[in-house]
N, C-alpha and C positions, 0 to 999 in steps of 0.2 A: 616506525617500529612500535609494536604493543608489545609490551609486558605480560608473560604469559599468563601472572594471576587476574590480571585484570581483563584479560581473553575469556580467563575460565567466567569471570564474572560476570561480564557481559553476555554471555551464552546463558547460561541459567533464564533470560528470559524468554519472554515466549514472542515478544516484539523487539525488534531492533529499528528505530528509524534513521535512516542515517540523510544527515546534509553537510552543507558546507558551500561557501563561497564559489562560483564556476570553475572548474581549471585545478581545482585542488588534489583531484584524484580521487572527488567522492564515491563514483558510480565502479570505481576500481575497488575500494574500500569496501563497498558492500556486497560485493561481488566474492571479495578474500573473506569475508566474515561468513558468508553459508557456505561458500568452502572449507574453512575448518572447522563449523559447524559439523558436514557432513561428515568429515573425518572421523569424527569425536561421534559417529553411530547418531547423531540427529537426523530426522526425517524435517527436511528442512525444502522450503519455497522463497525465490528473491522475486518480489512482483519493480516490476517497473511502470512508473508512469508515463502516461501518451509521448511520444514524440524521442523519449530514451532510447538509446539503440547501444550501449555499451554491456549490458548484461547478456543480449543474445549474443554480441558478438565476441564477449570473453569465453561466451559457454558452448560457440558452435550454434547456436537453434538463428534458422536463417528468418521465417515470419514470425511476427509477433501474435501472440493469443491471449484469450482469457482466461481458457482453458490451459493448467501448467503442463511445460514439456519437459521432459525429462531429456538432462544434457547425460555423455559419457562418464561425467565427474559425479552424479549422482545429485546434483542439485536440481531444483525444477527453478523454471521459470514461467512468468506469467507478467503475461502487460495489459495492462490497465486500458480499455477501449474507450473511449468516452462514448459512445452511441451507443453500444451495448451494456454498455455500465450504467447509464439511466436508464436504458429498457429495463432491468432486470431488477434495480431501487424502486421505479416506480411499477415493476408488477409486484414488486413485495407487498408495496404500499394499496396498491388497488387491486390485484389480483385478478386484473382480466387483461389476458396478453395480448389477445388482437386489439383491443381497445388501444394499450398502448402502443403498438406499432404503429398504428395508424396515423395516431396524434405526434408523434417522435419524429414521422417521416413528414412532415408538413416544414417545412423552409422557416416559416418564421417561424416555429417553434424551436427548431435546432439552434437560429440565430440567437434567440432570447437567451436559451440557456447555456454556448459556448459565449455568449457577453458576459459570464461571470465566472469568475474563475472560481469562487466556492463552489461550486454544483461539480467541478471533475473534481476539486478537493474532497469532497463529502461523497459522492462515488468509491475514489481510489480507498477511502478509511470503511468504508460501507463494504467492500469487494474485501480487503485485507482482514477484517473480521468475520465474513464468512467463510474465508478459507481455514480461519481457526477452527473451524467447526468440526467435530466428532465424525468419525469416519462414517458412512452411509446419510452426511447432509451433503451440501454443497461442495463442502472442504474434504480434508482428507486426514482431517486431527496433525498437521505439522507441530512439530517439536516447536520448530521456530521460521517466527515470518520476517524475512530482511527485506523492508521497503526503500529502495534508493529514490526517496524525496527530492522535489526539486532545492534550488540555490537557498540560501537562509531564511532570506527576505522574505521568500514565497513559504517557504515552509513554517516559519514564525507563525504566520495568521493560519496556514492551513492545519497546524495542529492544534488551533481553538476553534474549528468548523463546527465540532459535535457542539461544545458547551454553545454555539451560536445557534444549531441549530435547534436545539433543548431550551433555549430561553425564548426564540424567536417563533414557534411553534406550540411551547407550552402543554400542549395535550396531542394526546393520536400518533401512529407509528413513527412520523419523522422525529419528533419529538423523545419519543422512547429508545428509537436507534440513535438518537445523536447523543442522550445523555449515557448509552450504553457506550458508545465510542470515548467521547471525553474521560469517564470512568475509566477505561481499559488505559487511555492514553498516559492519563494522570497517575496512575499505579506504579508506584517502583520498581513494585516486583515481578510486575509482568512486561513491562515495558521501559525501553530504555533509549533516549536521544544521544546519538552518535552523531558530534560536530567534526567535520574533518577540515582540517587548515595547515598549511604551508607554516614551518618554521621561520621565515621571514615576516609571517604576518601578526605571528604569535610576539 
């Protein structure tokens, strides 16, 4: 149970990320947060990460996209591709899209880059920040974006991605979008970490 000032509070942002330990009820949790979002007259999107199946299946939308679907409830949703999601980071970055297709569809290039899990980290926050975008970019200007993150543990390191990828890159696009993500992350007012846990564990 939330408190309703603290509902109202948390919505004032324009990110909600929510985690929490497996089993807790996270992906349920962020699921009721862009629902009362949209109640409350926000134009609101829940993106889920790869492999997540509880936000379609609370909102009715039967395949996952990248592009967001709008449920009956009035929430969108949208899921995080990993192959599509670095095609689309690395045409930002190089900007010739048959090039990347080509190279993306090579075996060991795909292996390379699901061997790390920063790279769909840095994707899903890369993809969640375009959708913040002003209506006639990528995005569609959402009130508010509820990402249902993976478990703690994963999500700990994956929301220090950007500032890794900003120190670890230092100049040029990657470097600019990751110190613009860490920014956006680290903001109070725009963003806000939602831990969900069991009263037993508390």
């Amino acid at each position: 149970y939330m408190a309703a000032p603290w509902l109202e509070e948390l919505l004032r942002r324009r990110i909600l990320l929510v985690t929490g330990k497996g089993g807790t009820g996270k992906s349920s949790c962020a699921a009721g947060l862009a629902l009362s979002a949209v109640r409350r007259g926000l134009r609101t999107l829940l993106i889920e990460v790869e492999c997540s199946t509880t936000a379609r299946s609370i909102f009715g939308i039967k395949k996952p996209s990248m592009s967001p679907k709008r449920s009956s409830s009035g929430v969108e949703v949208a899921s995080i591709e990993f192959q599509k999601g670095v095609e689309e980071l690395i045409h930002e970055v190089m900007g010739v899209p048959r090039v990347v297709r080509v190279m993306l569809r090579h075996p060991v290039v795909t292996r390379f880059l699901r061997a790390s899990p920063s790279v769909l980290d840095f994707v899903t926050l890369f993809q969640t920040t375009r959708f913040m975008a002003p209506s006639g970019g990528v995005g569609k200007g959402y009130d508010l974006v509820v990402v249902d993150l993976p478990a703690f543990g994963h999500a700990k390191t994956m929301l220090n991605v950007g500032r890794t990828a900003r120190e670890l890159f230092k100049v040029g696009p990657l470097a600019t979008r990751g110190g613009y993500i860490d920014d956006l992350l680290h903001n109070d007012v725009v963003s806000k970490v939602v831990i969900v846990a069991l009263p037993e564990e508390m």
